[in-house]
DOVEX-746959 format. One record per residue (C-alpha): residue number from 1; residue in three letters; x, y, z. Coordinates in steps of 0.25 Angstrom, whole numbers, plus 5000, padded with zeros to 4 digits. Each point is the difference from the previous one (the first is absolute). Layout:
! residues N
roba,marvex,east,north,up
NUM,ALA,X,Y,Z
...
//
This chain:
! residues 373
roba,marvex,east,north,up
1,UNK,4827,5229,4887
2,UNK,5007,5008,5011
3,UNK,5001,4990,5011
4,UNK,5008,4990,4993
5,UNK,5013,5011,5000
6,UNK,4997,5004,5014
7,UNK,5001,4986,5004
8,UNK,5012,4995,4992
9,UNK,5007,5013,5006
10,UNK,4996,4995,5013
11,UNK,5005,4985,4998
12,UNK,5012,5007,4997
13,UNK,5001,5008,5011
14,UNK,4997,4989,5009
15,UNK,5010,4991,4996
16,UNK,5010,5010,5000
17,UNK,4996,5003,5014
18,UNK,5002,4988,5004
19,UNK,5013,4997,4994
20,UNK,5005,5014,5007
21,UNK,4995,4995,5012
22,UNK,5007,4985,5000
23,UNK,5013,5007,4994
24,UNK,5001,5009,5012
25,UNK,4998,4991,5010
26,UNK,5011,4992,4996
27,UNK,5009,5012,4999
28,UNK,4997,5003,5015
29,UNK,5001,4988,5003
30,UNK,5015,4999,4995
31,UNK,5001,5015,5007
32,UNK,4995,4994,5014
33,UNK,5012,4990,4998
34,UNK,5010,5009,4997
35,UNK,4995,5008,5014
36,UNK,5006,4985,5006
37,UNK,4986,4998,5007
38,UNK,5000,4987,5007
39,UNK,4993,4989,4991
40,UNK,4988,4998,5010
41,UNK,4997,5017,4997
42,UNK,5002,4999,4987
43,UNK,4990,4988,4996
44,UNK,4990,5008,5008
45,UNK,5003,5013,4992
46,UNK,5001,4993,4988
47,UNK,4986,4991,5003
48,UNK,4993,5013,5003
49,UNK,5002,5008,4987
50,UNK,4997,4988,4991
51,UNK,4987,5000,5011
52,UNK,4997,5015,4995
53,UNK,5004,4996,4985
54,UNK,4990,4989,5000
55,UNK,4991,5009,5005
56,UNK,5000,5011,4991
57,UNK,5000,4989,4988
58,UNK,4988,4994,5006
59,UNK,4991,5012,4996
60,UNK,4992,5001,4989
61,UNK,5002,5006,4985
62,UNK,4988,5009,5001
63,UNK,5008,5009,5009
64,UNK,5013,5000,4995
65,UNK,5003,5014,5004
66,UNK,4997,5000,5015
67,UNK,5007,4987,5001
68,UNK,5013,5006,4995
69,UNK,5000,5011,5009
70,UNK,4997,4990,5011
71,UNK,5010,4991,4995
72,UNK,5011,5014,5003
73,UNK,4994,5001,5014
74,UNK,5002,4985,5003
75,UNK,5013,5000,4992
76,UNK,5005,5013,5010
77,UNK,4996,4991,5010
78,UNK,5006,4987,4997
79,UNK,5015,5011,5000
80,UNK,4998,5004,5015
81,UNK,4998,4987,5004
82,UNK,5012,4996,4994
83,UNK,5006,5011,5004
84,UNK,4997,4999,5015
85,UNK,5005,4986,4999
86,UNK,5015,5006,4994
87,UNK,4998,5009,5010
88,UNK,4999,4994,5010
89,UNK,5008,4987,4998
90,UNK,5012,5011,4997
91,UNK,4996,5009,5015
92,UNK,5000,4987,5007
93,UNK,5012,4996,4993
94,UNK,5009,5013,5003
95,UNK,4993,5003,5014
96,UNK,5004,4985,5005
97,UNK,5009,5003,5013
98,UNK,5016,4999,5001
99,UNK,5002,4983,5001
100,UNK,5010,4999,5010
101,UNK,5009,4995,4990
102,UNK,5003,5013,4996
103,UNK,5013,5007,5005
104,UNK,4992,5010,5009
105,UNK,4998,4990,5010
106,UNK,5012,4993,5008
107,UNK,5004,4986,4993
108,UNK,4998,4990,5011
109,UNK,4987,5008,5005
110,UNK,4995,4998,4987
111,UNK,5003,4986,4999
112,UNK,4991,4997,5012
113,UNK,4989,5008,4997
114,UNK,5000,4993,4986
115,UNK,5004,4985,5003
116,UNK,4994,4998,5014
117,UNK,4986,4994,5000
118,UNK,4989,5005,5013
119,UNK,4988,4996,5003
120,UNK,4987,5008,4996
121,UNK,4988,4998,5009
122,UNK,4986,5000,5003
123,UNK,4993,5012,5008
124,UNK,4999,4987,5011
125,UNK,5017,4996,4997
126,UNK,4996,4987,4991
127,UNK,5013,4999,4991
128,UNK,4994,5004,4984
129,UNK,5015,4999,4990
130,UNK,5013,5004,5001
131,UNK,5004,5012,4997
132,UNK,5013,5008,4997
133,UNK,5003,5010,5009
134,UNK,5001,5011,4991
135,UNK,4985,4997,4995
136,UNK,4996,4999,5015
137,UNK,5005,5014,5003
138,UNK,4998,5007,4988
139,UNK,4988,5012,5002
140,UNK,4994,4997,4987
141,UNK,4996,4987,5002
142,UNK,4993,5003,5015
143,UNK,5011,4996,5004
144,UNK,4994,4986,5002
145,UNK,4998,4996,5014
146,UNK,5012,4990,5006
147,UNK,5006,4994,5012
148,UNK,5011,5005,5007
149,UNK,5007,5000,5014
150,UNK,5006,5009,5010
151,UNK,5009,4998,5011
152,UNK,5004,5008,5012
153,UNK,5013,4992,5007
154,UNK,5003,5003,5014
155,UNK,5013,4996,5009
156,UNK,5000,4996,5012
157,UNK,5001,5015,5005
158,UNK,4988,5004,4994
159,UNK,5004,5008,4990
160,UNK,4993,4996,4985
161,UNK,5009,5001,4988
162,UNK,4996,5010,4990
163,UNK,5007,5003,4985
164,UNK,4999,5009,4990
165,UNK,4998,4995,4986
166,UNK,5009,5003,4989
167,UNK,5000,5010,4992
168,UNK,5001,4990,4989
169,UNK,4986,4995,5002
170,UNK,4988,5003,4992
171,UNK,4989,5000,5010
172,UNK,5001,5010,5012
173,UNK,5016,5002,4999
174,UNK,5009,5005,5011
175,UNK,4987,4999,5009
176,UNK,5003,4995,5014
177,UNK,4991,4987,5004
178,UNK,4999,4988,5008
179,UNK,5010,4989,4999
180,UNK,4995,4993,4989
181,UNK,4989,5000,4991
182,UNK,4999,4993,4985
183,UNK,4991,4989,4995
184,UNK,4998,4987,4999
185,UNK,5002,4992,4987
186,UNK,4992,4991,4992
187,UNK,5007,4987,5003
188,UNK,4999,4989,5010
189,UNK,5006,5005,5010
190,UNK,4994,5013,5002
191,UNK,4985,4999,4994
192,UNK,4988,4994,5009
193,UNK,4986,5000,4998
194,UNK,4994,4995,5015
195,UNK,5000,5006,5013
196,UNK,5016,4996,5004
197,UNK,5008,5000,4988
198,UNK,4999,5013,4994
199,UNK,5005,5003,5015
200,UNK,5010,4991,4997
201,UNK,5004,5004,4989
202,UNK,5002,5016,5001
203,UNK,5008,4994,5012
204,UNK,5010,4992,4993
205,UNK,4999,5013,4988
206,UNK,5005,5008,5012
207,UNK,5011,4991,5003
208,UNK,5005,5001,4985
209,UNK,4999,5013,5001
210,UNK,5006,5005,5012
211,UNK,5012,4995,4997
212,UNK,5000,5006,4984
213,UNK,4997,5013,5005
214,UNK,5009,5000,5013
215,UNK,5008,4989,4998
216,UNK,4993,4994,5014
217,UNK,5005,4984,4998
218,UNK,4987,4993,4997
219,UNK,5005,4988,5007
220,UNK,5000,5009,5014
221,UNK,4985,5001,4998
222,UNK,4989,4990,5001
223,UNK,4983,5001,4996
224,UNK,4999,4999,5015
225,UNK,5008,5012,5003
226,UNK,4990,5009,4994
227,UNK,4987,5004,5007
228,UNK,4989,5004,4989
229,UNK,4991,5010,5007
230,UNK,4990,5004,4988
231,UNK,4997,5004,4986
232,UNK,4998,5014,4993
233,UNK,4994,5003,4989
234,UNK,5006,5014,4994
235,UNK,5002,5008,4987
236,UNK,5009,5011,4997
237,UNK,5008,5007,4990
238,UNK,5015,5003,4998
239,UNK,5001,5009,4990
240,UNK,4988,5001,4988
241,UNK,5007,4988,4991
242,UNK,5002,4988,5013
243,UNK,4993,4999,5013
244,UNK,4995,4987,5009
245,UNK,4988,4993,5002
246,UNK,5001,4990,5011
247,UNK,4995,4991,5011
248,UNK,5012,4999,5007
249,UNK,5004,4989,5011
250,UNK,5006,5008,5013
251,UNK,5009,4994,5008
252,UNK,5009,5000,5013
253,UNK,5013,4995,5004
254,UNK,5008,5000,5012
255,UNK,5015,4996,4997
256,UNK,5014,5005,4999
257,UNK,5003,4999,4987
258,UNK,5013,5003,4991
259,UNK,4999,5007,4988
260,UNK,5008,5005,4987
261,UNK,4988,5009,4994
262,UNK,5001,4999,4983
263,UNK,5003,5014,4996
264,UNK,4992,4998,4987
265,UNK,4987,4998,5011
266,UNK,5004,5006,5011
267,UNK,5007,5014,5002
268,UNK,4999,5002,5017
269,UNK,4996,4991,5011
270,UNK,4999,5004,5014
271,UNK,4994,4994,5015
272,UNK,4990,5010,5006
273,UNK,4994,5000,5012
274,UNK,4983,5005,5003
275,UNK,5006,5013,4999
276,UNK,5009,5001,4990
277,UNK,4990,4994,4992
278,UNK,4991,5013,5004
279,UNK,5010,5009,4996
280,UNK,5000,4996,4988
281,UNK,4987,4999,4997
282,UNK,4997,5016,5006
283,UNK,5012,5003,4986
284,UNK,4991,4993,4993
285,UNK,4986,5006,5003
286,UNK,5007,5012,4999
287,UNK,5007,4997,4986
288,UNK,4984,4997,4997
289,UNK,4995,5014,5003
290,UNK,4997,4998,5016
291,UNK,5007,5012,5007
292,UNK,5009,4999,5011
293,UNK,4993,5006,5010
294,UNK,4989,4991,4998
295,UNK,5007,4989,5002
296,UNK,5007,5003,5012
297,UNK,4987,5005,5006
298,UNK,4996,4984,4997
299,UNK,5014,4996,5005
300,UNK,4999,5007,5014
301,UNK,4984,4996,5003
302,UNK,5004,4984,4996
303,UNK,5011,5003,5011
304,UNK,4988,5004,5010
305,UNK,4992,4989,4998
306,UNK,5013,4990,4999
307,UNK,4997,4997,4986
308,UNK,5012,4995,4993
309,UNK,5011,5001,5012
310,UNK,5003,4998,5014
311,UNK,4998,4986,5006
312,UNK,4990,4997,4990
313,UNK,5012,4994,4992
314,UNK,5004,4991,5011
315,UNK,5016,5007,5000
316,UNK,4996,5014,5007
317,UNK,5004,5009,4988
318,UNK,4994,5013,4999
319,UNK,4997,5007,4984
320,UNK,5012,5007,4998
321,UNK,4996,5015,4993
322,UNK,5008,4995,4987
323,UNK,5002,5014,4992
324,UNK,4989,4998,4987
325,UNK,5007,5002,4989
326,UNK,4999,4993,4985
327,UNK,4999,4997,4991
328,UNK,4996,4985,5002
329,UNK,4988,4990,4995
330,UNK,4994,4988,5004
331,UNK,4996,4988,4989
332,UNK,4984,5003,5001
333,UNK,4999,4986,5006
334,UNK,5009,5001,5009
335,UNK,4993,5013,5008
336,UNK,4988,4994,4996
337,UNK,5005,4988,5009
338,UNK,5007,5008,5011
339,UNK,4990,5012,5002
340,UNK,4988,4986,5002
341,UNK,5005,4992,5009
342,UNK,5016,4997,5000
343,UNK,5002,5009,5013
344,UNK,4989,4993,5007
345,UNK,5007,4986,4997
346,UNK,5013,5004,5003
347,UNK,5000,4999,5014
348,UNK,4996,4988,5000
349,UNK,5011,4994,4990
350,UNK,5008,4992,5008
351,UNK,5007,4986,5005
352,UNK,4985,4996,5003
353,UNK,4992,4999,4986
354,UNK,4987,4997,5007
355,UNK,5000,5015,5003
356,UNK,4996,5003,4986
357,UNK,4988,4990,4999
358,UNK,4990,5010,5006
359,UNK,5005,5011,4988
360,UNK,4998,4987,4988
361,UNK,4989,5001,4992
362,UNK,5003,4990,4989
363,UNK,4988,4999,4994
364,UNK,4998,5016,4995
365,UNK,5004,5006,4989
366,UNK,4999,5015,5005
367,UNK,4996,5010,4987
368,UNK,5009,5011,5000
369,UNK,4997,5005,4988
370,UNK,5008,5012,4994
371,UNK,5011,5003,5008
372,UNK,5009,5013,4994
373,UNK,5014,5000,5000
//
């Protein structure tokens, strides 16, 4: 007689269980969509709690009372999920980096960096998608590994043109570097996927870019005029939000050239000679942390073993002890480029471009790794 009322009670238990159980899942579910999450999340939130609903109603009627307190443990559980959905779809959301459309960043500069399309590549340089150039410098996202070149212009004195970016750019401003360095584009023109026309490509990008960053006529300049020498593959950070990630095309070229620098790129240009070059370089390690001291210690013992002056550069100049004194830096690809090998090729820069066969190695990508600012 008495287990007839226990079990009604239980049916009635149950049944209101499960109602509860439906009715609050719908309700967070409308609550997970007033949190904005993004559709994808939201079905997957949404599918798990009707998961543990289903779950909890699957239990038998004998154990009615266990059931609903595992059924406000798996509720509970079913809330932090959706939860850490909301949660994370709103961090991701409010955390998303400054798009360069923003006015913190230069009009023009940001522009570029959102409308231009570069090339993201393998480990091996195999061209993958185009990319923008905000996504291929942006930290968060790796940044993704891209192609690029760098040129270092000499005239017909031997002196190599250096500038100092803007202070308008996003990655590395006011930092002096080489004559030019940028990237390729995802186009005809400038993408290749065989052993000459990626080449060919960063050469004709150069071209294009030579004359939008210093105003260098491109119709002055032929493929032909530049001397590919070899490829680096580097990464390095601006600034926590933007950095590079690069295998970058390196080439020479010897001409006299006329230029009408764009100040939105460009800030300072100037011609150095070898040692000119090495003064600037001693500001630099010492705006890095290297002491003075040190550095002409370095200075005077190169001079001893005629490294770096004297007849070595085929014009008789002696190092001229430049005063050290800052502060100055150097693009990290740019010292990473000079300190490696461009004081060993500079003598040999010349009228005669057969003197630079012996320093080619065309084949090498050379693995730099991190290289600071």
């Amino acid at each position: 007689m008495t287990v007839r009322p226990r079990a009604g009670v239980h049916f009635v238990l149950y049944t209101l269980a499960s109602l509860a159980t439906m009715a609050l899942s719908l309700l967070f579910v409308r609550t997970c969509q007033g949190f904005a999450l993004r559709p994808a999340a939201a079905s997957s939130a949404t599918r798990a709690a009707f998961a543990l609903q289903r779950r909890s109603s699957s239990i038998s009627s004998s154990s009615i009372s266990s059931t609903t307190r595992s059924t406000k443990v798996r509720f509970t559980a079913s809330i932090n999920l959706l939860r850490r959905h909301s949660s994370s779809t709103s961090t991701s959301t409010s955390s998303t980096p400054t798009t360069a459309t923003t006015p913190a960043f230069d009009p023009e500069q940001a522009r570029l960096f959102e409308e231009e399309r570069i090339i993201a590549v393998t480990f091996d340089d195999k061209p993958i998608k185009a990319i923008s150039k905000r996504s291929g410098h942006l930290n968060q996202k790796g940044p993704p590994l891209h192609r690029a070149f760098s040129v270092f212009l000499f005239d017909t004195q031997g002196r190599l043109l250096l500038q100092k970016r803007a202070a308008a750019k996003i990655t590395f401003p006011s930092t002096w570097t080489n004559t030019c360095c940028s990237h390729p584009l995802w186009n005809e023109q400038e993408l290749g996927d065989d052993v000459q026309d990626p080449v060919l490509g960063c050469k004709r990008a150069a071209i294009r870019k030579l004359e939008h960053e210093l105003g260098i006529p491109s119709s002055s300049l032929a493929p032909s005029d530049l001397t590919y020498m070899n490829r680096i593959h580097y990464i390095s950070d601006s600034d926590p939000e933007w950095g590079e990630h690069e295998i970058d095309y390196i080439f020479l070229i010897r001409k006299d050239v006329e230029s009408n620098p764009n100040l939105n790129e460009v800030s300072e240009t100037r011609y150095v000679k070898p040692s000119e070059l090495k003064g600037m370089m001693r500001r630099a390690e010492m705006n890095r942390g290297v002491s003075r001291e040190k550095l002409l210690a370095e200075d005077a013992a190169a001079d001893k073993k005629g490294v770096g002056g004297g007849e070595e550069w085929g014009v008789g100049e002696k190092r001229k002890k430049e005063e050290v004194k800052g502060p100055i830096q150097f693009t990290p690809w740019c010292r990473a480029i000079i300190e490696r090998w461009l004081f060993v090729w500079w003598p040999d820069v010349g009228e005669d471009k057969k003197k630079l066969e012996k320093h080619r190695d065309v084949n090498t990508i050379f693995r730099i790794g991190r290289v600071d600012p």
